[in-house]
N, CA, C and O atoms as CSV, one atom per row, in Angstrom:
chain,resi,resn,atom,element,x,y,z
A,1,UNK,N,N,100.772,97.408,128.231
A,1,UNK,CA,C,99.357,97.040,128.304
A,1,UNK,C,C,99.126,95.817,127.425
A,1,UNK,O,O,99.919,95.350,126.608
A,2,UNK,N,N,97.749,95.323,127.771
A,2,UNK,CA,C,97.864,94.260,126.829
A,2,UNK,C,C,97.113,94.289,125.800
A,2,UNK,O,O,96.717,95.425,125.536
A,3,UNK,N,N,96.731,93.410,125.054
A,3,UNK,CA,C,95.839,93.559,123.579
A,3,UNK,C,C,94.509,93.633,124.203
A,3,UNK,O,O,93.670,94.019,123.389
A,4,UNK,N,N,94.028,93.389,125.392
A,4,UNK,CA,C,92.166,94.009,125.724
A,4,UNK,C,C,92.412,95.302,126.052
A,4,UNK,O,O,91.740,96.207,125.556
A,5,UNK,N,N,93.301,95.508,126.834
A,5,UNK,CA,C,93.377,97.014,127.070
A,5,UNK,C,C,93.723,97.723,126.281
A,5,UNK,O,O,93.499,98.904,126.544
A,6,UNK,N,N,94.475,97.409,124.844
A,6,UNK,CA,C,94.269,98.515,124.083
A,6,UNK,C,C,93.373,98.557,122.543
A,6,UNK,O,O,93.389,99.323,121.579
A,7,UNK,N,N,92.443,97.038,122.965
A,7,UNK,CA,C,91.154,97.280,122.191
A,7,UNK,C,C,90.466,98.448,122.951
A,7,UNK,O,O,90.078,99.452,122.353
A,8,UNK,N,N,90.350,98.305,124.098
A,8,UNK,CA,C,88.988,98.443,124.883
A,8,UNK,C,C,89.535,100.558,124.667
A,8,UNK,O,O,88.854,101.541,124.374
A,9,UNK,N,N,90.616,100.435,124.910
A,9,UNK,CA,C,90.742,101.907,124.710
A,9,UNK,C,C,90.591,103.042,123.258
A,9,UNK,O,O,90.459,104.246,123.040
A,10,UNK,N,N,90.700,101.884,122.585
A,10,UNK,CA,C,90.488,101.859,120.615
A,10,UNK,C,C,89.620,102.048,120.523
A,10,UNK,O,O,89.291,103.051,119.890
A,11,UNK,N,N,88.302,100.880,121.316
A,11,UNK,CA,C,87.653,101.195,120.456
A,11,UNK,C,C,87.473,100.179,119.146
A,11,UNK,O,O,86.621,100.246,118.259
A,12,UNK,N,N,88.681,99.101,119.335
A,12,UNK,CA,C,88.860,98.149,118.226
A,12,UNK,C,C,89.038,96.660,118.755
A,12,UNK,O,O,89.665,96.217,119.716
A,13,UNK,N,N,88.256,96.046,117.775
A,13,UNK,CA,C,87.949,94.212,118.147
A,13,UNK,C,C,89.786,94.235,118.378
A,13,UNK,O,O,90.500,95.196,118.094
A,14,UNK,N,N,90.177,93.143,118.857
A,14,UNK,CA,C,91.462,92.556,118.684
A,14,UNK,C,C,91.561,91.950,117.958
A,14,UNK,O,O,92.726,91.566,117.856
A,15,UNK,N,N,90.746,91.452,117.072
A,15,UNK,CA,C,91.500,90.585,115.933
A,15,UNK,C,C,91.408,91.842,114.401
A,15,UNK,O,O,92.161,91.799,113.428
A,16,UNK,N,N,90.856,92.333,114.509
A,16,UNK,CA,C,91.012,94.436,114.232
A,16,UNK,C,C,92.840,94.395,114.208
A,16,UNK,O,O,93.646,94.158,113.308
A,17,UNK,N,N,92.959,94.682,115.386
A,17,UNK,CA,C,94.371,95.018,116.152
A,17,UNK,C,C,95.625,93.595,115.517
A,17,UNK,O,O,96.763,93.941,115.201
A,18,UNK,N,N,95.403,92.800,115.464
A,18,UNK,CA,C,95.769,91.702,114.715
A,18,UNK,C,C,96.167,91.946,113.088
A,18,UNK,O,O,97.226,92.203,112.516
A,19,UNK,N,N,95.172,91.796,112.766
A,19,UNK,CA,C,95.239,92.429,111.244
A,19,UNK,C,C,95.971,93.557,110.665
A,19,UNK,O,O,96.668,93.456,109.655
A,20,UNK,N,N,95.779,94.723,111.390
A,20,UNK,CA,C,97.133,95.601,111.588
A,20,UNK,C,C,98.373,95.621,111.572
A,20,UNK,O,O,99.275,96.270,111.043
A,21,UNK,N,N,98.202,94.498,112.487
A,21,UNK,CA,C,99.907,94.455,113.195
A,21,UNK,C,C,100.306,93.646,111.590
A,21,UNK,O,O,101.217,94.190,110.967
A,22,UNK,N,N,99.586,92.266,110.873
A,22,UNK,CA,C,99.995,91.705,109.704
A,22,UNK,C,C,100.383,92.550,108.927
A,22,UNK,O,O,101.577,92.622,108.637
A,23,UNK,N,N,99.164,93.656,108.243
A,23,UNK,CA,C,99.364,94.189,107.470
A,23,UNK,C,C,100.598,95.366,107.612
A,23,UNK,O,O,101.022,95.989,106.639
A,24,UNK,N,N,100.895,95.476,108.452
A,24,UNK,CA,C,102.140,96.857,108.555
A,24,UNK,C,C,101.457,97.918,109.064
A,24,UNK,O,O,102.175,98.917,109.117
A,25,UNK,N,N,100.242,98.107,109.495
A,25,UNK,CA,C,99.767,99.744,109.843
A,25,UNK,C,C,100.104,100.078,111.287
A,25,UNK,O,O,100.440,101.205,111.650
A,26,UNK,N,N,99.966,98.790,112.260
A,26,UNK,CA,C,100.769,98.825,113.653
A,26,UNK,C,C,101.702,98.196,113.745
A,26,UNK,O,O,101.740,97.205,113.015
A,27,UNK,N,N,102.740,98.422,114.553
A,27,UNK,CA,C,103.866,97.548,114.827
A,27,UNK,C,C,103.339,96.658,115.331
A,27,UNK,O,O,102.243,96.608,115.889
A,28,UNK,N,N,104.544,95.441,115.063
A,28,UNK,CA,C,104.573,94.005,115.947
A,28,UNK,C,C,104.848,94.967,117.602
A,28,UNK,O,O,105.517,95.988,117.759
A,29,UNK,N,N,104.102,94.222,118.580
A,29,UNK,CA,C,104.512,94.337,119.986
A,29,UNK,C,C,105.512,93.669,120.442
A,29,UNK,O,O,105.666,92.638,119.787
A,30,UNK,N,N,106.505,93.834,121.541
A,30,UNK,CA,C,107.108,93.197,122.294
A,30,UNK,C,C,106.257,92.053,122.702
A,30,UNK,O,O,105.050,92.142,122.475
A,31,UNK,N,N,106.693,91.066,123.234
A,31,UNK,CA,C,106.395,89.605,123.698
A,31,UNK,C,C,107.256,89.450,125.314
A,31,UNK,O,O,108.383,89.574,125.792
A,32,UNK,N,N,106.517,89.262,125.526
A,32,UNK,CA,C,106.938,88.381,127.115
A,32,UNK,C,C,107.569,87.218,127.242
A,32,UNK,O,O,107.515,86.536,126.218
A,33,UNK,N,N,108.308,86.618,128.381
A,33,UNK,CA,C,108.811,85.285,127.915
A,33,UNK,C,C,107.355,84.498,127.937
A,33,UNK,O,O,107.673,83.664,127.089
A,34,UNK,N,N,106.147,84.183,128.238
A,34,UNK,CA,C,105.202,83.606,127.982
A,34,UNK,C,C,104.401,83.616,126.383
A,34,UNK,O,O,103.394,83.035,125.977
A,35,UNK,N,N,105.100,84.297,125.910
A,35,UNK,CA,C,104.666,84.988,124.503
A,35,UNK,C,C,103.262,85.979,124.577
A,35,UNK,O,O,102.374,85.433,123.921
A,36,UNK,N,N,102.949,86.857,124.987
A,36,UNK,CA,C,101.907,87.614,125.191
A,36,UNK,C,C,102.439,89.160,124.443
A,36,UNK,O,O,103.558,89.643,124.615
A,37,UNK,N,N,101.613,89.617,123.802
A,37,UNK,CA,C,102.162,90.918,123.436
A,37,UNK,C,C,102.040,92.326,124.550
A,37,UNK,O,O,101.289,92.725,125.440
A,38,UNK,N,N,102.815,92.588,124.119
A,38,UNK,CA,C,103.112,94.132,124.737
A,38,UNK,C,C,103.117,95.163,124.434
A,38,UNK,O,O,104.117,95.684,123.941
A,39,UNK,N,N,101.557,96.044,124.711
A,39,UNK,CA,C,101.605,97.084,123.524
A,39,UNK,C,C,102.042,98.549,124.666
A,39,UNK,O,O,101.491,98.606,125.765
A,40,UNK,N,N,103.123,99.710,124.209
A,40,UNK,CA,C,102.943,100.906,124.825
A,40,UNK,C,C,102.481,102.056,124.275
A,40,UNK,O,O,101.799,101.783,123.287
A,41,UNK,N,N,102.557,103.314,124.495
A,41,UNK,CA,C,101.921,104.477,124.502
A,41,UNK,C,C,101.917,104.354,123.114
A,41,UNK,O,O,100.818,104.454,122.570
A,42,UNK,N,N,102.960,104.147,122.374
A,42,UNK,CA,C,103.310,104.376,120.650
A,42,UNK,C,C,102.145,103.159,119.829
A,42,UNK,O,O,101.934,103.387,118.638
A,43,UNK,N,N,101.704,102.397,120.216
A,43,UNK,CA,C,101.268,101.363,119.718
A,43,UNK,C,C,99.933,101.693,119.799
A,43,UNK,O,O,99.107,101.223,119.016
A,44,UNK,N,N,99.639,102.498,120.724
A,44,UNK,CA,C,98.235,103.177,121.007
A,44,UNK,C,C,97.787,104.857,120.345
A,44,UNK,O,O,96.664,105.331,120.171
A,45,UNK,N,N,99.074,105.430,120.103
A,45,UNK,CA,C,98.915,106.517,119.841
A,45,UNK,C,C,98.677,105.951,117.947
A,45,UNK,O,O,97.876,106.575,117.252
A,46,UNK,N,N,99.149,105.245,117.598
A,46,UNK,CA,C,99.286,104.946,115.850
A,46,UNK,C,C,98.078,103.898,115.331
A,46,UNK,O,O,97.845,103.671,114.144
A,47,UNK,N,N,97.171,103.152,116.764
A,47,UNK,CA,C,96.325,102.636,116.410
A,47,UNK,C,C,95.188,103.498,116.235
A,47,UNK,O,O,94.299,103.307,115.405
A,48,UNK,N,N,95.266,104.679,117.239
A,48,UNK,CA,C,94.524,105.802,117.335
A,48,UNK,C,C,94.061,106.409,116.193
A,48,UNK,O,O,92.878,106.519,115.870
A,49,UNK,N,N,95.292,106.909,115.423
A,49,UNK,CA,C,95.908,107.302,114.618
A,49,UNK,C,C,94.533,106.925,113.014
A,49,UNK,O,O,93.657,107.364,112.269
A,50,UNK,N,N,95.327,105.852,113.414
A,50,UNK,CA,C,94.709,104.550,112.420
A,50,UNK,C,C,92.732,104.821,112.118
A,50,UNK,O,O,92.004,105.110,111.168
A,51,UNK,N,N,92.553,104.435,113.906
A,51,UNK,CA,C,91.006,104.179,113.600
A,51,UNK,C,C,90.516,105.582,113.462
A,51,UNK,O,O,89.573,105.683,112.677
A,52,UNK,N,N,91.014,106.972,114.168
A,52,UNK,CA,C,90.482,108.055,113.285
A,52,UNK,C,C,90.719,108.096,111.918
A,52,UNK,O,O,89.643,108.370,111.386
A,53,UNK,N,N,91.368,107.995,111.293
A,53,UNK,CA,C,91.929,108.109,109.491
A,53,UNK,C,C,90.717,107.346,108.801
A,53,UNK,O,O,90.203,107.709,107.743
A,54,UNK,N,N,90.299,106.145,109.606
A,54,UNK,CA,C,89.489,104.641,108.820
A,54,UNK,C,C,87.908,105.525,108.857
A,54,UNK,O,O,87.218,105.784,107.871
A,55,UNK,N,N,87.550,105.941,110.580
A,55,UNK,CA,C,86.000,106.523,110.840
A,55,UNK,C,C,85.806,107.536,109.428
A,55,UNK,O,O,84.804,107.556,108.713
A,56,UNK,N,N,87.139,108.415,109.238
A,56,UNK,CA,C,86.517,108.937,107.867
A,56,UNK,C,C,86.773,109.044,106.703
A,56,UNK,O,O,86.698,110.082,106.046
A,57,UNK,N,N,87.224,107.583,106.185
A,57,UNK,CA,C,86.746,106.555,105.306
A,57,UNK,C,C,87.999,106.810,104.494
A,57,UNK,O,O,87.895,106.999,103.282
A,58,UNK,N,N,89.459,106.828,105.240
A,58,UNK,CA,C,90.620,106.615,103.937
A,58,UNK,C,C,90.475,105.448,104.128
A,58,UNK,O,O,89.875,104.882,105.041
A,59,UNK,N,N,91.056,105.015,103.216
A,59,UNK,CA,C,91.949,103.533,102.511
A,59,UNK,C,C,92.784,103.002,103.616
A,59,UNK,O,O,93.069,103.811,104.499
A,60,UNK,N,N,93.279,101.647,103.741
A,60,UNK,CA,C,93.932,101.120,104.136
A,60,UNK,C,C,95.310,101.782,103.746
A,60,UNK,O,O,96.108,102.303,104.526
A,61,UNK,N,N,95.408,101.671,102.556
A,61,UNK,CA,C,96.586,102.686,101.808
A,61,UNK,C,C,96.734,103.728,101.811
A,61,UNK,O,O,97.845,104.234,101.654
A,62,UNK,N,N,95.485,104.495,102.021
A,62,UNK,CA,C,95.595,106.432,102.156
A,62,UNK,C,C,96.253,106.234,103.534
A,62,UNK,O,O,97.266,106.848,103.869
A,63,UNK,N,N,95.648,105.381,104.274
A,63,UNK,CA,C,96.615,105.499,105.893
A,63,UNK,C,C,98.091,105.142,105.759
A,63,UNK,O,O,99.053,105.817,106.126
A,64,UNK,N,N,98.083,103.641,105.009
A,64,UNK,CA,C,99.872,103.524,104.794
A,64,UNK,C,C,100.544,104.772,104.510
A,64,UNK,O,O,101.590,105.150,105.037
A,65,UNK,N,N,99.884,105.366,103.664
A,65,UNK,CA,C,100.974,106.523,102.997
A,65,UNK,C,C,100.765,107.761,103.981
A,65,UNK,O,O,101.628,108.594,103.702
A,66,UNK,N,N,100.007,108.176,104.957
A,66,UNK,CA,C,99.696,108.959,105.352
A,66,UNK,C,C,100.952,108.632,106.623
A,66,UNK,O,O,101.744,109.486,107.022
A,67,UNK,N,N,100.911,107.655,106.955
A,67,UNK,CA,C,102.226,107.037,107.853
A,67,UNK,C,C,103.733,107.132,107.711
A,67,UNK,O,O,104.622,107.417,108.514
A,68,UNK,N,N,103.732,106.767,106.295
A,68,UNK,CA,C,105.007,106.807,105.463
A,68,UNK,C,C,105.097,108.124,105.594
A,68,UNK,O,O,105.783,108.445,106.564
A,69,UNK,N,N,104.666,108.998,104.989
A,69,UNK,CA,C,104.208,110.674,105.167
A,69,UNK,C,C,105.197,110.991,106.845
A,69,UNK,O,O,106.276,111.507,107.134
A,70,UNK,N,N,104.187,110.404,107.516
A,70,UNK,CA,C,104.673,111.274,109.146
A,70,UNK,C,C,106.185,110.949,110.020
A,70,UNK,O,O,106.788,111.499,110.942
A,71,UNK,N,N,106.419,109.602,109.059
A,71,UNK,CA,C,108.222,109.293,109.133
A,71,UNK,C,C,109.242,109.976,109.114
A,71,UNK,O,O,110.364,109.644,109.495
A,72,UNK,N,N,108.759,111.386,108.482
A,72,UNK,CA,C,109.755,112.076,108.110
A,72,UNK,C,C,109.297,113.863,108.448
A,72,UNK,O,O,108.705,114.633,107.691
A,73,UNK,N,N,109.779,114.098,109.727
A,73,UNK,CA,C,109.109,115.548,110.345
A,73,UNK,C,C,109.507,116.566,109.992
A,73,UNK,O,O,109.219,117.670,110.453
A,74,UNK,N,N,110.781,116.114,108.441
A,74,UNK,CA,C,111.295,117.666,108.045
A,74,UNK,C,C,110.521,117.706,106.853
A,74,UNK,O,O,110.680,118.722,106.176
A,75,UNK,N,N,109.904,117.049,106.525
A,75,UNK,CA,C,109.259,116.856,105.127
A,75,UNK,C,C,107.894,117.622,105.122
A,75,UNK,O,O,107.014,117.443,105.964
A,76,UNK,N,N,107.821,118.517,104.047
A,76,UNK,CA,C,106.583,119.734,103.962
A,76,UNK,C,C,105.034,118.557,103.975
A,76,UNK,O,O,104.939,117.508,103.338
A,77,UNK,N,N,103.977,119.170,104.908
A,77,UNK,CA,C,102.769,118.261,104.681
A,77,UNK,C,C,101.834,118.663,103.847
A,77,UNK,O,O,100.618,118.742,104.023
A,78,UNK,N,N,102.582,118.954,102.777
A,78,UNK,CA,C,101.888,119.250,101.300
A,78,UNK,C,C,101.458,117.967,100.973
A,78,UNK,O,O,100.362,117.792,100.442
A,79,UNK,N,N,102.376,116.860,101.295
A,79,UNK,CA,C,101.884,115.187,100.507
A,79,UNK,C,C,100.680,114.930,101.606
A,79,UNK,O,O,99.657,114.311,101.314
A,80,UNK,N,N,100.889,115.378,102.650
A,80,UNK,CA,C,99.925,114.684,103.532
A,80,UNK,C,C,98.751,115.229,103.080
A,80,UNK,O,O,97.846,114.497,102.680
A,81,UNK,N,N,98.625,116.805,103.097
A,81,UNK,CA,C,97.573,117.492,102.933
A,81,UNK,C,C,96.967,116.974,101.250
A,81,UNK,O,O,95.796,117.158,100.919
A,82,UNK,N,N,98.169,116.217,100.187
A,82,UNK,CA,C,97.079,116.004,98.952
A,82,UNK,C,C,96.619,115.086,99.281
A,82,UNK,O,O,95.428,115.065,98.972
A,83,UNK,N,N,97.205,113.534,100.204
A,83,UNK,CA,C,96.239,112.590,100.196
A,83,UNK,C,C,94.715,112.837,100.953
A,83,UNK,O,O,93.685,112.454,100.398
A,84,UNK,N,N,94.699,113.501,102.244
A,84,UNK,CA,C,93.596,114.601,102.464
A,84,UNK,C,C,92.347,115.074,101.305
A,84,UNK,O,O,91.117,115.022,101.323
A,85,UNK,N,N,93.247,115.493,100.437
A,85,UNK,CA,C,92.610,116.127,99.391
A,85,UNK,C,C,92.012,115.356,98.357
A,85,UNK,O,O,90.882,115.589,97.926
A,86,UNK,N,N,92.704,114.496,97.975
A,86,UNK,CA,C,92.694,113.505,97.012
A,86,UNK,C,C,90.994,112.468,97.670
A,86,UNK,O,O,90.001,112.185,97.000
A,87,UNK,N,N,91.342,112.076,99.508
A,87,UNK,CA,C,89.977,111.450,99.660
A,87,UNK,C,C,88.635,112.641,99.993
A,87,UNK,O,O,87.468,112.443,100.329
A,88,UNK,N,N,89.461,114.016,99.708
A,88,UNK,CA,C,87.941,114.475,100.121
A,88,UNK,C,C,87.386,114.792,98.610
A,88,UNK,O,O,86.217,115.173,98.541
A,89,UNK,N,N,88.198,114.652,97.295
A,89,UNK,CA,C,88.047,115.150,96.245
A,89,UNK,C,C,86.625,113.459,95.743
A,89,UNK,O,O,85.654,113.607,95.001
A,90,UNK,N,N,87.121,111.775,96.613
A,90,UNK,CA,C,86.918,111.289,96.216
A,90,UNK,C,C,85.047,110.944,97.297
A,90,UNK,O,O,84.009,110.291,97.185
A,91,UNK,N,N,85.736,111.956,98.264
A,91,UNK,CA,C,83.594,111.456,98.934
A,91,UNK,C,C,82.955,112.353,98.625
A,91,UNK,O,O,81.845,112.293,99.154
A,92,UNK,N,N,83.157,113.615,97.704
A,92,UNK,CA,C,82.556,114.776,97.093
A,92,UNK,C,C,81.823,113.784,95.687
A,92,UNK,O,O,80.613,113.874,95.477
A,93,UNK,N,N,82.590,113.000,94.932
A,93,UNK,CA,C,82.401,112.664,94.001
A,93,UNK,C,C,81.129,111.372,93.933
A,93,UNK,O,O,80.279,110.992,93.128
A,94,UNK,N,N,81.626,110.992,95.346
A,94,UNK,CA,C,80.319,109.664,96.167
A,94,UNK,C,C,79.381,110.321,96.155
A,94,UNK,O,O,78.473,109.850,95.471
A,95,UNK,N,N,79.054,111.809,96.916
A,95,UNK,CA,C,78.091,112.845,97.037
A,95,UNK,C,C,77.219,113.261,96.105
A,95,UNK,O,O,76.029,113.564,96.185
A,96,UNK,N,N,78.142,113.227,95.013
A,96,UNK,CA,C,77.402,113.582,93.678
A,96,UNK,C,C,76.825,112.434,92.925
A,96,UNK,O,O,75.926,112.623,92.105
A,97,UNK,N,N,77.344,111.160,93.193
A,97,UNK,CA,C,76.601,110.431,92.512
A,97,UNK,C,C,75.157,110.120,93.397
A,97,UNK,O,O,74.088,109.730,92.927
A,98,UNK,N,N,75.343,110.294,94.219
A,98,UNK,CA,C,74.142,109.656,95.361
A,98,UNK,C,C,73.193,110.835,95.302
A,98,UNK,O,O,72.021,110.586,95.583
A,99,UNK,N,N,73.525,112.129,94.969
A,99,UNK,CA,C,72.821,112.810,94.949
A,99,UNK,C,C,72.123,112.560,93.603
A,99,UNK,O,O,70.998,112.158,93.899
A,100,UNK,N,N,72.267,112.611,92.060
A,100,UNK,CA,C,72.348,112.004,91.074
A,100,UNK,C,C,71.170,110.753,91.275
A,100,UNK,O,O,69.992,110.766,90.918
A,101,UNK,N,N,71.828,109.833,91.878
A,101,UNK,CA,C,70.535,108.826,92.585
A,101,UNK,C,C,69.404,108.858,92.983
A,101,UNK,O,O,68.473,108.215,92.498
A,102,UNK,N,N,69.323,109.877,94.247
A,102,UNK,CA,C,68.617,110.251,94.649
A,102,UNK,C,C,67.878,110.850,93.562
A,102,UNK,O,O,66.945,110.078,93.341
A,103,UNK,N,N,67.820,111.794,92.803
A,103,UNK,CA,C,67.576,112.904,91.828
A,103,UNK,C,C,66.728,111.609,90.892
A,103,UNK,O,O,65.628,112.107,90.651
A,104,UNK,N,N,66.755,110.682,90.490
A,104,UNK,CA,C,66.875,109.756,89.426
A,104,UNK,C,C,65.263,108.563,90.331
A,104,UNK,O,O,64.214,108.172,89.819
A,105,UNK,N,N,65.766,108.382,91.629
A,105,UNK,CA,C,64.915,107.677,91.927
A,105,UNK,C,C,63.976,108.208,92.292
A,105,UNK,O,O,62.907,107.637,92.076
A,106,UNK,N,N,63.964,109.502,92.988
A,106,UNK,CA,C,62.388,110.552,93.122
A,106,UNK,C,C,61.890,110.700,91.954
A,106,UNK,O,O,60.667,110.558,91.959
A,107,UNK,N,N,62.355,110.937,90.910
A,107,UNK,CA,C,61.591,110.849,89.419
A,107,UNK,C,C,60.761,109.757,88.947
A,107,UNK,O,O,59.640,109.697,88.440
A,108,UNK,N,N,61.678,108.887,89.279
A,108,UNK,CA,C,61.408,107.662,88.877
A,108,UNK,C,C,59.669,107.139,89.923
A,108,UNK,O,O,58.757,106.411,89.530
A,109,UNK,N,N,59.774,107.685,90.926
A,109,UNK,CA,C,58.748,107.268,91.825
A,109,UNK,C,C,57.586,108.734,91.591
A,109,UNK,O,O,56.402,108.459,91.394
A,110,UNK,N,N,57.846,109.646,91.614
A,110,UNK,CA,C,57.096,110.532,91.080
A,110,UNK,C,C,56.386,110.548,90.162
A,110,UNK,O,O,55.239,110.989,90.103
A,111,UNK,N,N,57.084,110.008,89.267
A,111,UNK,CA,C,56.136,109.534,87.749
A,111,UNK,C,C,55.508,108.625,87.618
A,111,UNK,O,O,54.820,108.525,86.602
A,112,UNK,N,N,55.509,107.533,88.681
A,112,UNK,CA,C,54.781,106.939,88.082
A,112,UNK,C,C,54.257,106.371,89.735
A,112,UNK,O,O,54.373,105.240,90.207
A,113,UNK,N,N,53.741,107.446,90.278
A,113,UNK,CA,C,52.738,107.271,91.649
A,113,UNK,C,C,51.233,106.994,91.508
A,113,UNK,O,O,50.350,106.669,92.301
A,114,UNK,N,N,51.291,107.292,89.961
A,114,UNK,CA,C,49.154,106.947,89.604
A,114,UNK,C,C,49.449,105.567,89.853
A,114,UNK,O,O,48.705,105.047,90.684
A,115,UNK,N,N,50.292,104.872,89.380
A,115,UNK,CA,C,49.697,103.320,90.049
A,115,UNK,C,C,50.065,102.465,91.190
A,115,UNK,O,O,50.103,101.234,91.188
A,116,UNK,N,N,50.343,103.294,92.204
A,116,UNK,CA,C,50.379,102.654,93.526
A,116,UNK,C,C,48.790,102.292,93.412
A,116,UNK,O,O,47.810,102.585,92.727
A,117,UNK,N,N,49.176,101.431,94.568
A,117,UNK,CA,C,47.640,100.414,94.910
A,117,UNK,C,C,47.028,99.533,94.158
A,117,UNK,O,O,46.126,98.739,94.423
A,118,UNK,N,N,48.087,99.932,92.388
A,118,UNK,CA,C,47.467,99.133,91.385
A,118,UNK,C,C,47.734,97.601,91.262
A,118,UNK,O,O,47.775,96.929,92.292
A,119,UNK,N,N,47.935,96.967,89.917
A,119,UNK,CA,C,48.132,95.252,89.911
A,119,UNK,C,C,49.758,95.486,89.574
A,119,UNK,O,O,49.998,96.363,88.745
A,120,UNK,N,N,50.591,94.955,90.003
A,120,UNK,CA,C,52.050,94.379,89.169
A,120,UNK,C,C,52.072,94.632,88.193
A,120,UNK,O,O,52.873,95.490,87.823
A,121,UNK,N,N,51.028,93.886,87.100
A,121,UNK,CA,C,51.537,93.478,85.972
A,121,UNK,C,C,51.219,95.153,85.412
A,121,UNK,O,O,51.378,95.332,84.205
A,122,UNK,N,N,50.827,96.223,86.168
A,122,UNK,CA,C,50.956,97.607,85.596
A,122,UNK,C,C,51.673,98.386,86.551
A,122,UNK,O,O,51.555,99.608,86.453
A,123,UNK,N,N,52.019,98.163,86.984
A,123,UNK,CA,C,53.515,98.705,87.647
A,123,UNK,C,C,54.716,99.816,87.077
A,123,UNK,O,O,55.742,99.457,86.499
A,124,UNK,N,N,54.396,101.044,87.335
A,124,UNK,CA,C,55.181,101.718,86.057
A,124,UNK,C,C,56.942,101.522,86.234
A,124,UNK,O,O,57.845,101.531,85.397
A,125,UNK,N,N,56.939,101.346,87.723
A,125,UNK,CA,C,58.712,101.464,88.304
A,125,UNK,C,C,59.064,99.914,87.364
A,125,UNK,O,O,59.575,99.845,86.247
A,126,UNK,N,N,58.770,99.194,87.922
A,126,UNK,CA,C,59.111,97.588,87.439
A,126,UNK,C,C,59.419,98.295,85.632
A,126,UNK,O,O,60.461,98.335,84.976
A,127,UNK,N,N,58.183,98.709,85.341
A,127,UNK,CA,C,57.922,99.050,83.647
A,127,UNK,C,C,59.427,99.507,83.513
A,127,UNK,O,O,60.396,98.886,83.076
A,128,UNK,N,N,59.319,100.832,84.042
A,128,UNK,CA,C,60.269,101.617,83.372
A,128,UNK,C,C,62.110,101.172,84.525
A,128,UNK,O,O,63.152,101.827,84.507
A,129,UNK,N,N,61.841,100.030,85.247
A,129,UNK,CA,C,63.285,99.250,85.519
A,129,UNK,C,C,63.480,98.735,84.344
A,129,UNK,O,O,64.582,98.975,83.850
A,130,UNK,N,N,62.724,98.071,83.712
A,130,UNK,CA,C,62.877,96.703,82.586
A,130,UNK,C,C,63.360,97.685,81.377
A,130,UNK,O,O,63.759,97.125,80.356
A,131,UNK,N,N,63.354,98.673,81.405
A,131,UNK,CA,C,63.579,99.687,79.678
A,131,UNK,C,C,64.557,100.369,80.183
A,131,UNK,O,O,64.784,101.459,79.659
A,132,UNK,N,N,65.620,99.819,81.620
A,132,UNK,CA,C,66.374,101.016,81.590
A,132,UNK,C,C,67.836,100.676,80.749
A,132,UNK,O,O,68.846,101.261,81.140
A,133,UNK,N,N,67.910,99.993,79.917
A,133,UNK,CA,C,69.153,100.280,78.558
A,133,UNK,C,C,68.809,100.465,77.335
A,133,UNK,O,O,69.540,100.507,76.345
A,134,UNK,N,N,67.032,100.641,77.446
A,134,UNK,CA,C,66.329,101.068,76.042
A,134,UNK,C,C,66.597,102.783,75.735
A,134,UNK,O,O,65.960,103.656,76.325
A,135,UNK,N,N,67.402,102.995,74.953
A,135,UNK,CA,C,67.620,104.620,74.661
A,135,UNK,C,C,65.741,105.219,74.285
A,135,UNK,O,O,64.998,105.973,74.913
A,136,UNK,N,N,65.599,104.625,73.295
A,136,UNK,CA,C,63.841,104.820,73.201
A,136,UNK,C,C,62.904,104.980,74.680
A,136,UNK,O,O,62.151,105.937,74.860
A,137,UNK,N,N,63.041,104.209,75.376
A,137,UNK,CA,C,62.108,104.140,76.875
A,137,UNK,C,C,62.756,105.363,77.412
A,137,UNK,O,O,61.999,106.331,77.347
A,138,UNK,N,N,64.243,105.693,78.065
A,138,UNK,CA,C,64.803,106.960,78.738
A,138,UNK,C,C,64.691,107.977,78.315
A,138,UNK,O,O,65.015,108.960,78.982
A,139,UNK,N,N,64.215,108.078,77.118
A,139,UNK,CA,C,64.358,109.537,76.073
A,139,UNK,C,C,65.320,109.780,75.180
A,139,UNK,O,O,65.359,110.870,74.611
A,140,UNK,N,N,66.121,108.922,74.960
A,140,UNK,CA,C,67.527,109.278,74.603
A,140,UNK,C,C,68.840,109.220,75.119
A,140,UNK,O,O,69.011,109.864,76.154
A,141,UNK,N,N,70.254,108.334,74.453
A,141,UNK,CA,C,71.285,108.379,74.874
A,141,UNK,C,C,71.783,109.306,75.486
A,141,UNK,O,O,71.527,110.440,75.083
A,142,UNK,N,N,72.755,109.112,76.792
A,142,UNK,CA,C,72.869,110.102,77.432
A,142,UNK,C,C,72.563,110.352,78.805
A,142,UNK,O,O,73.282,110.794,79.701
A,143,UNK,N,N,70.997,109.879,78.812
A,143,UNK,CA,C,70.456,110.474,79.363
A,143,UNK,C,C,70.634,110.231,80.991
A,143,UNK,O,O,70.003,110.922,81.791
């Protein structure tokens, strides 16, 4: 097949599919004597591979190694299953900060909702943006 047909089946730009092939995550294709690449079932099954691993959000490298990993079919998928682990240990930790965020900016807008509608220059969010490395303004280090 060629490189539209196995964007279009991906799911992935071709210059996507390009970048790949540089970086090591897909093989180089066969070439034609016209020089055109030649991608088969394997080139599609590992790009596959690829853009599921990426939709939920490993690394370029969690995939290298997750590859390196599947090279070897006598080998226990304990390594596979920690890098698994390792990125779900690391969007749990995204979770918590955003939640954290969240938690931080409803306060932040909660407290100081008496002056919607008011002037700028009394603005409590702006206020209390401008004091946020004042330990005095937050309540205290830490916080």
């Amino acid at each position: 097949m060629n490189i539209g047909t196995l964007a279009r089946l991906t799911e992935t730009k071709v210059d996507t599919i390009r970048y790949y092939e540089r970086i090591g995550l897909v093989p180089a294709p066969a070439r034609t004597a016209g020089n055109h690449r030649v991608y088969d079932r394997e080139h599609l099954r590992r790009l596959s591979f690829v853009r599921r691993a990426r939709r939920l959000g490993f690394t370029l490298d969690e995939v290298r190694e997750m590859i390196a990993l599947g090279r070897h079919a006598d080998r226990s998928c304990a390594d596979v299953h920690g890098v698994a682990r390792r990125h779900l240990d690391a969007v749990q930790g995204k979770i918590d900060h955003l939640e954290r965020l969240r938690a931080e900016l409803a306060r932040l807008v909660d407290q100081v909702d008496q002056c919607e509608g008011g002037r700028v220059e009394h603005c409590g969010i702006l206020d209390a943006l401008s004091h946020a490395g004042d330990p005095e303004a937050d309540g205290g280090p830490g916080d």
